[in-house]
TORSEDREN-72133 format. One record per residue (C-alpha): residue number from 1; residue in three letters; x, y, z. Coordinates in steps of 0.02 Angstrom, whole numbers, plus 32768, in hexadecimal, padded with zeros to 4 digits. Example, Ala and Ser with C-alpha at 12.3 -4.5 7.8 and 13.67 -1.06 7.14 Angstrom:
BEGIN
+-----+-----+------+------+------+
|   k |   r |   xx |   yy |   zz |
+-----+-----+------+------+------+
|   1 | ALA | 8267 | 7F1F | 8186 |
|   2 | SER | 82AC | 7FCB | 8165 |
+-----+-----+------+------+------+
END
This chain:
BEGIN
+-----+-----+------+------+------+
|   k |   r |   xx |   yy |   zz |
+-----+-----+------+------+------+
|   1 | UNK | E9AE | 3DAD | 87BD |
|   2 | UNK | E936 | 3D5A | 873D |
|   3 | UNK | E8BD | 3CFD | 876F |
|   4 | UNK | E884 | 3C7C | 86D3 |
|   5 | UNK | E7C6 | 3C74 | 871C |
|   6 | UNK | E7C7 | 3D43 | 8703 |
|   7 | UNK | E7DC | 3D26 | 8650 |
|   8 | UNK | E70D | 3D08 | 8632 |
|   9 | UNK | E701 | 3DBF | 8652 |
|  10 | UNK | E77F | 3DEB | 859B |
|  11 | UNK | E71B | 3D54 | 8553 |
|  12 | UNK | E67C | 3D98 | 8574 |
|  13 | UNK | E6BB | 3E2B | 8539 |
|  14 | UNK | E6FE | 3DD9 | 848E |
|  15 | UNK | E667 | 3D92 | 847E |
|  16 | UNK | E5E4 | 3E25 | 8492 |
|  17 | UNK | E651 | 3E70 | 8437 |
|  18 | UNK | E64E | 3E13 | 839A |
|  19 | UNK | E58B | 3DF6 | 83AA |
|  20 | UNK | E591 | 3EAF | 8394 |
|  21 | UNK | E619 | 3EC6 | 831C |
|  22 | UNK | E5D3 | 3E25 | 82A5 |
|  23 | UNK | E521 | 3E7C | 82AB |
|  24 | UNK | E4E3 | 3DEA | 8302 |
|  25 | UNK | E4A1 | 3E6A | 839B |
|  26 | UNK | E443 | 3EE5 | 831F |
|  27 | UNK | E3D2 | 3E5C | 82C2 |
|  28 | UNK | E3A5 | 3E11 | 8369 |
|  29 | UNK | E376 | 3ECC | 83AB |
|  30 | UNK | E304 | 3ED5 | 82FD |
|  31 | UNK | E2CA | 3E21 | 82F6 |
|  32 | UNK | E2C8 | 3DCC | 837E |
|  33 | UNK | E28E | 3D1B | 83B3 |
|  34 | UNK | E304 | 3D00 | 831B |
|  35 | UNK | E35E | 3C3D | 8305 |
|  36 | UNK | E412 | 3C27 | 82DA |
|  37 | UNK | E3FA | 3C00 | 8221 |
|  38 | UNK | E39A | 3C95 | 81FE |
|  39 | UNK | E41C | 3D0E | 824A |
|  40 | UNK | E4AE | 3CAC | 81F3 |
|  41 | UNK | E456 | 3CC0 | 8146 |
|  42 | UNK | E41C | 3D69 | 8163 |
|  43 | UNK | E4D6 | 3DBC | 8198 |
|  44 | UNK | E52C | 3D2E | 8128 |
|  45 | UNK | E57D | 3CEA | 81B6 |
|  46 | UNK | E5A8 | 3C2B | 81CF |
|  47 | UNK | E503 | 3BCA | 821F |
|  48 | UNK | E573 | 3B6D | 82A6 |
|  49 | UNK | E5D2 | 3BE9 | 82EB |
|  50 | UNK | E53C | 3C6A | 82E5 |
|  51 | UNK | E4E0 | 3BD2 | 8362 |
|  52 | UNK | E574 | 3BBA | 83C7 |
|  53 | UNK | E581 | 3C8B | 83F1 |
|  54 | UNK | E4D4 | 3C80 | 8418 |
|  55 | UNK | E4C9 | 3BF9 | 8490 |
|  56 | UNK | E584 | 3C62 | 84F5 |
|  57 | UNK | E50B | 3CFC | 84D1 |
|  58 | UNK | E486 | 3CAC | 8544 |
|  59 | UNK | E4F8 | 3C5D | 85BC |
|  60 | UNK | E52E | 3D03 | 85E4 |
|  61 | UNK | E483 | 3D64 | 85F2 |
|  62 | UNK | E49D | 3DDE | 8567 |
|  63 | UNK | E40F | 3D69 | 84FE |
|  64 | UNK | E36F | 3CF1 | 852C |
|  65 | UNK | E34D | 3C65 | 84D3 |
|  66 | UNK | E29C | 3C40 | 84A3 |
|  67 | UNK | E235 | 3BCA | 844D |
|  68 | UNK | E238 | 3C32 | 83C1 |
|  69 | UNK | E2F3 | 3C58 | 83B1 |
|  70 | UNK | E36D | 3CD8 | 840E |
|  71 | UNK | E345 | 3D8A | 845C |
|  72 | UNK | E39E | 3E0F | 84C0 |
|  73 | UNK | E381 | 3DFE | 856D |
|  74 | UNK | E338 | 3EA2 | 85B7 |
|  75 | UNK | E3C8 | 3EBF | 8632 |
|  76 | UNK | E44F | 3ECB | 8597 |
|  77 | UNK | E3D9 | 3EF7 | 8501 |
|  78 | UNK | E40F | 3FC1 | 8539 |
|  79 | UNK | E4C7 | 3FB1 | 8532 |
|  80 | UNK | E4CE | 3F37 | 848D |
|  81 | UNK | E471 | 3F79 | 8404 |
|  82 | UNK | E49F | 3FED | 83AC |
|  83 | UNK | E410 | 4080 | 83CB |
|  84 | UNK | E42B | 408D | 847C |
|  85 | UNK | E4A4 | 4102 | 847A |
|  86 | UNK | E4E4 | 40EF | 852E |
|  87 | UNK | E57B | 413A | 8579 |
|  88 | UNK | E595 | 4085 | 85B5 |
|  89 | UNK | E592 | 4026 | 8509 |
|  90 | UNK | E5EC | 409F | 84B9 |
|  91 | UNK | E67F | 409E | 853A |
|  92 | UNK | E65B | 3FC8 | 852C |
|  93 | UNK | E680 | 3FCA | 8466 |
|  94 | UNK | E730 | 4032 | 8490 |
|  95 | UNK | E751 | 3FB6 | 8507 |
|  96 | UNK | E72D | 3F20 | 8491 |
|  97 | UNK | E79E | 3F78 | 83F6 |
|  98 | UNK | E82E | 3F98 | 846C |
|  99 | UNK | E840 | 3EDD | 84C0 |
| 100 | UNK | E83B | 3EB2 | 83EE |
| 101 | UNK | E8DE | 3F0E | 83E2 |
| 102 | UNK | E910 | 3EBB | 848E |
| 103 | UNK | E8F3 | 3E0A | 8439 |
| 104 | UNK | E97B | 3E41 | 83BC |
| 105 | UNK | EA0F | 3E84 | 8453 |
| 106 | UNK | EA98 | 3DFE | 8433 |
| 107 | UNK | EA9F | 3E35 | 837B |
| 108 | UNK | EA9A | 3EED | 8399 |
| 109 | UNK | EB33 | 3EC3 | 8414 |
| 110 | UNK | EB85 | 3E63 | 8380 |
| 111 | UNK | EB61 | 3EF3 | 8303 |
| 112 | UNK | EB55 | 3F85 | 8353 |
| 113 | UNK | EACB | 3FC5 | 8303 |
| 114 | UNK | EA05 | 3FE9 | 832C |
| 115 | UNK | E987 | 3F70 | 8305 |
| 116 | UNK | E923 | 3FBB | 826D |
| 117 | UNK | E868 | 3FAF | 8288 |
| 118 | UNK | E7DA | 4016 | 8205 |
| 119 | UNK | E7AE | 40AB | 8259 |
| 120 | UNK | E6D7 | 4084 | 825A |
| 121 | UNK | E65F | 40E8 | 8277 |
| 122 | UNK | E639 | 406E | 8313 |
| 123 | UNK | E6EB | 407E | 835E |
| 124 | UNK | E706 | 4122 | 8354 |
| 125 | UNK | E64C | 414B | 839F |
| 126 | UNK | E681 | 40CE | 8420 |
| 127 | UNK | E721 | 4126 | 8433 |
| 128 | UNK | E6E1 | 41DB | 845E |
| 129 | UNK | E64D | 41BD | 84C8 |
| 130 | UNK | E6DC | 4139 | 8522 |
| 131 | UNK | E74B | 41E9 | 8546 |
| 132 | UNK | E69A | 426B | 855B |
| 133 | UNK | E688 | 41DA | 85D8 |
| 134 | UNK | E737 | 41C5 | 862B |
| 135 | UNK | E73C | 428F | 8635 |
| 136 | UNK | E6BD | 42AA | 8692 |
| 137 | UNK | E70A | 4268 | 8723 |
| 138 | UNK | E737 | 4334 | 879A |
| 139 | UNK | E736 | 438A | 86F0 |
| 140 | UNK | E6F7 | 441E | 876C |
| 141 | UNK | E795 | 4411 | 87CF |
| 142 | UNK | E7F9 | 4401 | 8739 |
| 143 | UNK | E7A0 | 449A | 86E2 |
| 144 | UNK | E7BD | 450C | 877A |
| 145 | UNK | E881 | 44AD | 878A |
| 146 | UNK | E88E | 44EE | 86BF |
| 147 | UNK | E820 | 45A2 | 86E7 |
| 148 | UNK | E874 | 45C9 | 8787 |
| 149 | UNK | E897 | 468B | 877E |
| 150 | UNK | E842 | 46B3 | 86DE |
| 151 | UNK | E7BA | 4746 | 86E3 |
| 152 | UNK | E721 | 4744 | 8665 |
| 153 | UNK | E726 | 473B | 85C7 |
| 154 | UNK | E7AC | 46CB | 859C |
| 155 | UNK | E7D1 | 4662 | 8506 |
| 156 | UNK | E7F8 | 45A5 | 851F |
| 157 | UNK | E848 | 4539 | 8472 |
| 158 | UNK | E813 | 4475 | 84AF |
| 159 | UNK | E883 | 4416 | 8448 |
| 160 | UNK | E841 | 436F | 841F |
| 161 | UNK | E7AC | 4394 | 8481 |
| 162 | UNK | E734 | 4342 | 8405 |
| 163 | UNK | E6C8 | 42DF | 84A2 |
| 164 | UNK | E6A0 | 43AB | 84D5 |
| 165 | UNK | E69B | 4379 | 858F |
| 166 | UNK | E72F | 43F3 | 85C8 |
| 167 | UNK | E6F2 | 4467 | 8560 |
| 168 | UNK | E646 | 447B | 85A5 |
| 169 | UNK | E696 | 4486 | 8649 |
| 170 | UNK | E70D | 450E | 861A |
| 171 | UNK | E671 | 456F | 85D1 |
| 172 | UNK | E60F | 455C | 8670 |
| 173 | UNK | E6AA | 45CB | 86AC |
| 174 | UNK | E697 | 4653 | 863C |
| 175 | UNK | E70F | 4613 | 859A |
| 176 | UNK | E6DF | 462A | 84E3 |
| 177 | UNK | E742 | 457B | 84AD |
| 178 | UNK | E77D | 454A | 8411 |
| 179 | UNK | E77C | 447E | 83F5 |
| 180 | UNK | E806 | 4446 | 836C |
| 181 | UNK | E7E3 | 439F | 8339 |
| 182 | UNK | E7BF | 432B | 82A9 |
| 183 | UNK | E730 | 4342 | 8232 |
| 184 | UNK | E6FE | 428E | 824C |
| 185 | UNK | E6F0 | 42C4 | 830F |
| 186 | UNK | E6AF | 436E | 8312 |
| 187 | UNK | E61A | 4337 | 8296 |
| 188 | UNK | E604 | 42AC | 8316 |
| 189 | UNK | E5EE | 432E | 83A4 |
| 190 | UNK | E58D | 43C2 | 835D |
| 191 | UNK | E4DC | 437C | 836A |
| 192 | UNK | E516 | 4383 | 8435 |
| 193 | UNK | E535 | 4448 | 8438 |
| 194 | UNK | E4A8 | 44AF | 8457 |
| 195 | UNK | E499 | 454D | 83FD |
| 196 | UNK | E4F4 | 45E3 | 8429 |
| 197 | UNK | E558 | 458A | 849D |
| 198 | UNK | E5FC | 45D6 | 84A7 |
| 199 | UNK | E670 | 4549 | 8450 |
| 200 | UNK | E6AC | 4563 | 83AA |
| 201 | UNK | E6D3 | 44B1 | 8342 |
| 202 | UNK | E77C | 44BF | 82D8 |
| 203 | UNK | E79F | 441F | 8253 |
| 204 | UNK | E853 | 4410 | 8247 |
| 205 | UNK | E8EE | 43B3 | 8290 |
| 206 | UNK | E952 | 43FC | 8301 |
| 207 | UNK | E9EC | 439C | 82D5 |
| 208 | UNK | E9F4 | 441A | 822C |
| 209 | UNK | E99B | 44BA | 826C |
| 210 | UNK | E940 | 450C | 8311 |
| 211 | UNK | E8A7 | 458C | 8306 |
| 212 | UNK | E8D0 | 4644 | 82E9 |
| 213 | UNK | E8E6 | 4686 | 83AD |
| 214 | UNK | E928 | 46C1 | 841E |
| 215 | UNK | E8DA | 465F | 8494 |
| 216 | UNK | E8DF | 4675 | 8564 |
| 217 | UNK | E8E4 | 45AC | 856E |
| 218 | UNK | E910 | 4520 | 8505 |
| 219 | UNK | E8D9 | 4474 | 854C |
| 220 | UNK | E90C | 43E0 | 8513 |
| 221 | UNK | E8AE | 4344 | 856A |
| 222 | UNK | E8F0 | 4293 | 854B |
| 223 | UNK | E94C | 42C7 | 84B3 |
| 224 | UNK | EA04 | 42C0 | 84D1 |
| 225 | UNK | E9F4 | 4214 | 84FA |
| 226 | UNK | E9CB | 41E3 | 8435 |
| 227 | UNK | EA6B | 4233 | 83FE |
| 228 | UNK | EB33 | 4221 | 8423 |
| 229 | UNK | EB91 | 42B0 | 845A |
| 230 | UNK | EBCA | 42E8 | 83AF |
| 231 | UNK | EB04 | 4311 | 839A |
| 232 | UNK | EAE2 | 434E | 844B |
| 233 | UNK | EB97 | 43DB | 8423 |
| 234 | UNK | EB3E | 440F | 8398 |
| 235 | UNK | EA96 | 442D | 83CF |
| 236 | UNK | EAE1 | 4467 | 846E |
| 237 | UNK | EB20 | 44F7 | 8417 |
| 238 | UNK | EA91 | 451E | 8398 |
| 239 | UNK | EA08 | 4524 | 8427 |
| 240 | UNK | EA8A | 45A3 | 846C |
| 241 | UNK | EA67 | 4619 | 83CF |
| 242 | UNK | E9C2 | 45F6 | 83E8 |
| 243 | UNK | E9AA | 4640 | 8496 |
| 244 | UNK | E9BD | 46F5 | 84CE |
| 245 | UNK | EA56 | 4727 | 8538 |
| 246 | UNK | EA19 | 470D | 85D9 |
| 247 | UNK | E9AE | 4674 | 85A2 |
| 248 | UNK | E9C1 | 45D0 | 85E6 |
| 249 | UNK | E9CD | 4528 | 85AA |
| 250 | UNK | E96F | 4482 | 85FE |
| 251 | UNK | E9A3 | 43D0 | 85EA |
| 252 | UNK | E924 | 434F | 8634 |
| 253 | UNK | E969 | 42A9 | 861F |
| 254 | UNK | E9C1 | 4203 | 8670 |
| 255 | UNK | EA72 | 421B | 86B0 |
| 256 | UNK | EAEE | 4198 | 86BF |
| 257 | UNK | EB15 | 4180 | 875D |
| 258 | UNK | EAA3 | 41D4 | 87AF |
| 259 | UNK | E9F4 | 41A6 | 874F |
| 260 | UNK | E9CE | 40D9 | 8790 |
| 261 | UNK | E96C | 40B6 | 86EA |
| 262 | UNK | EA12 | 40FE | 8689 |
| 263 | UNK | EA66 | 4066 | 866C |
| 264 | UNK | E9DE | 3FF9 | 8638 |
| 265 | UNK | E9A6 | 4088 | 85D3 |
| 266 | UNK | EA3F | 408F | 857D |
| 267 | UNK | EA25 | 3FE0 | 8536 |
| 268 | UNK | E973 | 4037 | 84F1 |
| 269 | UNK | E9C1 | 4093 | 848B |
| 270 | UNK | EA4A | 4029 | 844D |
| 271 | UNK | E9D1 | 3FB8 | 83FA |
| 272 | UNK | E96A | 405D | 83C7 |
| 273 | UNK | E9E1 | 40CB | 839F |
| 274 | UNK | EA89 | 40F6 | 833B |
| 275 | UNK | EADF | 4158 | 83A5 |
| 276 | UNK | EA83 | 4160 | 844E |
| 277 | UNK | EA9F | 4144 | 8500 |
| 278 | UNK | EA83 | 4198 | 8591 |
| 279 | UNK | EB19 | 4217 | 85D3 |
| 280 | UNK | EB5B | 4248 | 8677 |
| 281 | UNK | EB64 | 42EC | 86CF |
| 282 | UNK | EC1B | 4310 | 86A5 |
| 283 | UNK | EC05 | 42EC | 85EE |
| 284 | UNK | EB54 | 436A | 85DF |
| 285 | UNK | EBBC | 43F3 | 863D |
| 286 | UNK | EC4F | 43E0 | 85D4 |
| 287 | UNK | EBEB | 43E8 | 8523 |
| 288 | UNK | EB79 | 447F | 856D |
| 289 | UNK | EC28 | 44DC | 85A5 |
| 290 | UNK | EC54 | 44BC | 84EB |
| 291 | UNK | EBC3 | 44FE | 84B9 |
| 292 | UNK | EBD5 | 45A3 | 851E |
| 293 | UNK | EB3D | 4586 | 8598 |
| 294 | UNK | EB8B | 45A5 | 866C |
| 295 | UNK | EB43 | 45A5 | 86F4 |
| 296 | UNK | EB13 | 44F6 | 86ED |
| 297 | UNK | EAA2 | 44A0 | 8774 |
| 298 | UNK | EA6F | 43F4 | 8797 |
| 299 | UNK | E9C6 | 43CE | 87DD |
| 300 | UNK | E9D5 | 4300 | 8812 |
| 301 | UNK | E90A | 42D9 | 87F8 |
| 302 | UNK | E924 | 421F | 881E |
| 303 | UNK | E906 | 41DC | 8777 |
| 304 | UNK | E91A | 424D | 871D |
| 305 | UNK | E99E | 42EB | 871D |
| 306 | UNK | E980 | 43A4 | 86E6 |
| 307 | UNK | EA1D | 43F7 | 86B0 |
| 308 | UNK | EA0D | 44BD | 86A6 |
| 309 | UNK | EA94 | 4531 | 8644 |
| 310 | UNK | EA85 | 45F9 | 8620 |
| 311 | UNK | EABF | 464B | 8597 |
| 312 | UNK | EB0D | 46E4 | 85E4 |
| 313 | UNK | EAB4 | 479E | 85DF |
| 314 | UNK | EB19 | 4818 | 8573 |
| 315 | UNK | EB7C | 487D | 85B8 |
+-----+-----+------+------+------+
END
């Protein structure tokens, strides 16, 4: 049940947030012991409200006041500004843009459709070191769930797997993998891959086309949930030409009613997305029997769910 003195923590949030967002955060990181009046003049913000979010800004430790204007305190300085480069602000600023689409819930409910937000450079950052982060969580156990029976070489496609964190762990197994994802991402994550590591970076959406295969896996983490079922059928059945007879597919996501985050997650992506939702065991079995794929499995992870499917050998 909601308890109205655990809303500080979302307005703390709000508020970091828009220190950040505002620039407020940055020009205190490059000039600090800086007053109100120079910050609101420098950014063009309004003077008042610029003193006001400084004096909440204090109250809350993320700034000191001083007798020569505001600074960062030492214990927040790392996860604010904008150099740090921490797993933990970055997985903070994902936070802070999706509680902005939460502020906007009753009129998604009314409409139907996703609140639209710019994709920034800043939210999208925020957005894949917020997964790299969330992955990491038994990505071994996953990798040898997803690897289980495979002898080396073998070729992995990572669909969506911009953050890279699966696929380093399905390279420490002996895969050459093949990451599909956007441009916007993969240019984000190449300055992370060492050279002649064994993971191959493919621009491209994988709603229109897949990578020249076959592959022996196609993974797919925390995609179907951004897509409806139409979407899911079809790329069901094209990550089935994709894969070698014999090959399997992997689907690492929430299930309803099996996954506790899936219903709350569902309302993430009903203010994010068009057509997304998270989808229950019957329904993923049912579009990967469409799309060919048997022997399906179900591994219950907690969480999170791994479905497995096989394309069958020829015979």
């Amino acid at each position: 049940m909601l308890n109205p003195n655990e809303l500080s923590f979302s307005q703390e949030l709000l508020l970091a947030g828009a220190a950040i967002e505002t620039g407020v955060i940055s020009y205190l990181h490059a000039h600090p012991d800086s007053k109100a009046p120079i910050i609101a003049n420098m950014l063009n913000l309004d003077e008042r409200a610029v003193s006001i979010l400084l004096e909440a800004l204090t109250a809350c430790g993320y700034a000191d006041s001083t007798s020569s204007g505001y600074r960062l305190s030492t214990q927040f300085s790392a996860l604010l500004y904008p150099d740090s480069g921490g797993e933990d602000r970055f997985s903070f600023l994902h936070t802070y843009y999706q509680l902005k689409r939460w502020a906007n819930l009753a009129e998604v409910v009314r409409s139907g459709k996703p609140v639209l937000q710019d994709l920034t450079s800043s939210s999208l950052t925020g957005f894949i070191h917020a997964m790299r982060r969330n992955s990491a969580l038994n990505v071994d156990k996953i990798a040898a769930l997803v690897c289980d029976g495979l002898t080396r070489p073998f070729s992995v496609l990572d669909i969506g797997g911009g953050p890279l964190v699966h696929a380093w762990a399905f390279s420490r197994l002996g895969a050459t993998v093949t990451i599909l994802d956007t441009p916007n991402t993969l240019h984000m994550m190449e300055q992370d891959l060492a050279l002649n590591e064994p993971i191959h970076l493919v621009p491209g959406d994988f709603n229109v086309q897949l990578p020249n295969g076959p592959f022996d896996i196609a993974y797919l983490g925390n995609i179907c949930h951004i897509y409806g079922p139409e979407q899911n059928r079809a790329l069901f059945r094209r990550v089935y030409q994709s894969i070698r007879p014999g090959g399997r597919i992997v689907i690492h996501d929430f299930v309803r009613g099996l996954s506790p985050r899936a219903p709350l997650f569902s309302v993430n992506m009903l203010v994010s997305t068009e057509t997304g939702g998270t989808w229950s065991q019957e329904e993923y079995f049912s579009w990967l029997e469409n799309a060919q794929f048997s022997d399906i499995v179900l591994h219950d992870l907690g969480d999170h769910q791994l479905i497995i499917g096989k394309r069958q050998p020829q015979k």
